[in-house]
Every structure is written in structure tokens, then in C-alpha cells.
C-alpha positions as CSV (number, residue, x, y, z in Angstrom):
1,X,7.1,2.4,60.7
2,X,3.2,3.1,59.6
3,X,1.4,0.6,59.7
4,X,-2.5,0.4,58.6
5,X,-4.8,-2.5,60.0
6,X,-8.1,-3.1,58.7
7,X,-11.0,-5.2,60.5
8,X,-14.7,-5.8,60.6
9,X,-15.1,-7.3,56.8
10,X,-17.0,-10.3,56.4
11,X,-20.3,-11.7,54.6
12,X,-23.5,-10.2,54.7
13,X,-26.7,-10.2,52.6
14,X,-27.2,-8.0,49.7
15,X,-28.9,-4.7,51.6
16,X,-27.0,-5.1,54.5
17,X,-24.4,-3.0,56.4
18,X,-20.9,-3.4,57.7
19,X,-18.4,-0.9,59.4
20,X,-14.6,-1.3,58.4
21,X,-12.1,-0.2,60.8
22,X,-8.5,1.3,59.9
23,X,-5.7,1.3,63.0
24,X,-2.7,3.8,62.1
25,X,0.3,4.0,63.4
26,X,3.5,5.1,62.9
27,X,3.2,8.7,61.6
28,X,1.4,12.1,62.8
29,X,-2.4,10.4,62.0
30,X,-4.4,13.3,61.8
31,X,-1.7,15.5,59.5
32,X,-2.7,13.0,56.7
33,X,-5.8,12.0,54.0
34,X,-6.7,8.8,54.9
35,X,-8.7,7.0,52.0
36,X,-10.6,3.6,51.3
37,X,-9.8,1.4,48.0
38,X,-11.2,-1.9,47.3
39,X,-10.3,-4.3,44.4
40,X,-12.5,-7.0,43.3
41,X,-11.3,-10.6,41.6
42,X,-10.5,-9.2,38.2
43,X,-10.3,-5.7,38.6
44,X,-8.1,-3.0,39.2
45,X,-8.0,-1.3,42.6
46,X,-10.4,1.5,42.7
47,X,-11.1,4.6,45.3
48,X,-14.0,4.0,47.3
49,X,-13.8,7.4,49.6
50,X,-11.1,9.6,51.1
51,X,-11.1,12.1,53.9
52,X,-8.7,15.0,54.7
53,X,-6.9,15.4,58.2
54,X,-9.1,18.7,59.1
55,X,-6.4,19.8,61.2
56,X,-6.9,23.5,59.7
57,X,-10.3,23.2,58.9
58,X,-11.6,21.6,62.3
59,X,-13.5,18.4,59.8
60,X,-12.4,16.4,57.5
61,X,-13.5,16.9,53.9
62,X,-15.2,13.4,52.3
63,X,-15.1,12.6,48.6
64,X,-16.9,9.5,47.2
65,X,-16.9,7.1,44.3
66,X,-20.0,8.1,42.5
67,X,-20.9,4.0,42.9
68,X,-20.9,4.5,46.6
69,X,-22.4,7.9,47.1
70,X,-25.3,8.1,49.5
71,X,-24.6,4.4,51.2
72,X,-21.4,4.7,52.4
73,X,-19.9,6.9,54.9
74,X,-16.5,7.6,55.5
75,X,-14.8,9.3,58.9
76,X,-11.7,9.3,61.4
77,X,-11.1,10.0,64.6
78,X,-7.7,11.5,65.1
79,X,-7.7,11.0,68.8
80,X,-7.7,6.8,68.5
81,X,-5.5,7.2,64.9
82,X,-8.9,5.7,63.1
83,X,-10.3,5.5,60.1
84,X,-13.9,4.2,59.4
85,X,-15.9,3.3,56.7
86,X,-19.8,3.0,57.2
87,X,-21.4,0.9,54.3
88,X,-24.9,0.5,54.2
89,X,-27.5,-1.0,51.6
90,X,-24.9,-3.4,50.6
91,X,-25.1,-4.7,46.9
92,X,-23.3,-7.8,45.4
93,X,-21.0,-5.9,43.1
94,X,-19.6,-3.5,46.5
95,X,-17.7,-7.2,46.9
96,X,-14.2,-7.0,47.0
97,X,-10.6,-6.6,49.5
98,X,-11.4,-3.6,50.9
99,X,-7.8,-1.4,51.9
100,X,-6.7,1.5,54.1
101,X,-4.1,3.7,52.7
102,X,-2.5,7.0,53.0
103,X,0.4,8.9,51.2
104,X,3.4,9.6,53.5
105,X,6.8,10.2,53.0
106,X,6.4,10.2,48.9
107,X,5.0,6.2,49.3
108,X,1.6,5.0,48.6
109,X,1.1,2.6,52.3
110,X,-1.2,0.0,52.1
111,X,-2.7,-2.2,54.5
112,X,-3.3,-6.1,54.4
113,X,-6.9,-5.2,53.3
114,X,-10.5,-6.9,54.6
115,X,-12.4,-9.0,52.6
116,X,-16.1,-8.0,51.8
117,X,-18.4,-10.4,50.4
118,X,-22.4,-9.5,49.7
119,X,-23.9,-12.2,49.0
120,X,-27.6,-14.2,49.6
């Protein structure tokens, strides 16, 4: 069955960094987009980046939330079934659940998500 496992959330001061990790399993990894959302206490889940498998292009195409653009970065590794998101210059409002999640078979899969808190 896929399964999607995020790690390395946590607290850090505003203008910090932090790397999320996504573990896949349970379906041909580098076939698929793989994207970051993240929903903070009163608001609806929103796209933070996405990257395409690259399988026919050799890399991964990135899109970004224009809130995000230019501090974080988004990439995969489709040997280790990974997803990564790099997030630097960290600002209070980037606080949220951070989750993995691709399309396959028709379904939205989500993982359990990773809290991220900025805060002094």
C-alpha cells in the first residue's frame, strides 16, 4: 500500500532553516509528482511546491507557491524513493503541518504530516 512518511519538522527561529524529509513506498516512486502542502491552525491546506518524476526529461520540473519562492527548495531522489524540502530564511507565518502527497491510482495520498513552528 503507499505509504508517505515525513520527518525533520521541529522549532526554529524566525530566519532559520530546516530540511523535511518524505519516505515513499508502495508504488513506482519516480513515475509520480511528488508535492509539499502545509496547513496552518485556521487555514485551509495550501501547495507549498511540487516536482515531476523526470523520468522522460532526466530532472524533475519545480513549481513554487509564490510565498515560498526563492527560500525554499524542493527535490527527490528516485533512487532512495525521497522527497525533500529545503526551507531556508524561515518566517513565522511559514508555520504550519507540513505534508507529503502524491496522486496515484485516482486518490489524493497523504502522509501524517510534520509540524513546523518558527518562532523566537
Amino acid at each position: 500500500q503507499v505509504q508517505l512518511v515525513e520527518s525533520g519538522g521541529g522549532l526554529v527561529q524566525p530566519g532559520g532553516s530546516l530540511r523535511l524529509s518524505c519516505a515513499a513506498s508502495g508504488f513506482t516512486f519516480s513515475s509520480y509528482t511528488m508535492s509539499w502542502y502545509r496547513q496552518a491552525p485556521g487555514k485551509e491546506r495550501e501547495l507549498v511546491a511540487s516536482i515531476t518524476s523526470g523520468v522522460t526529461s532526466g530532472g524533475g520540473s519545480t513549481n513554487y507557491a509564490d510565498s515560498v519562492k526563492g527560500r525554499f527548495t524542493i527535490s527527490r531522489d528516485n533512487v532512495i524513493n525521497k522527497v525533500y524540502l529545503q526551507m531556508n530564511s524561515l518566517k513565522p507565518e511559514d508555520t504550519a503541518v507540513y505534508y507529503c502527497t502524491t496522486l496515484v491510482g485516482g486518490r489524493r495520498r497523504w502522509g501524517q504530516g510534520t509540524q513546523v513552528t518558527v518562532s523566537s
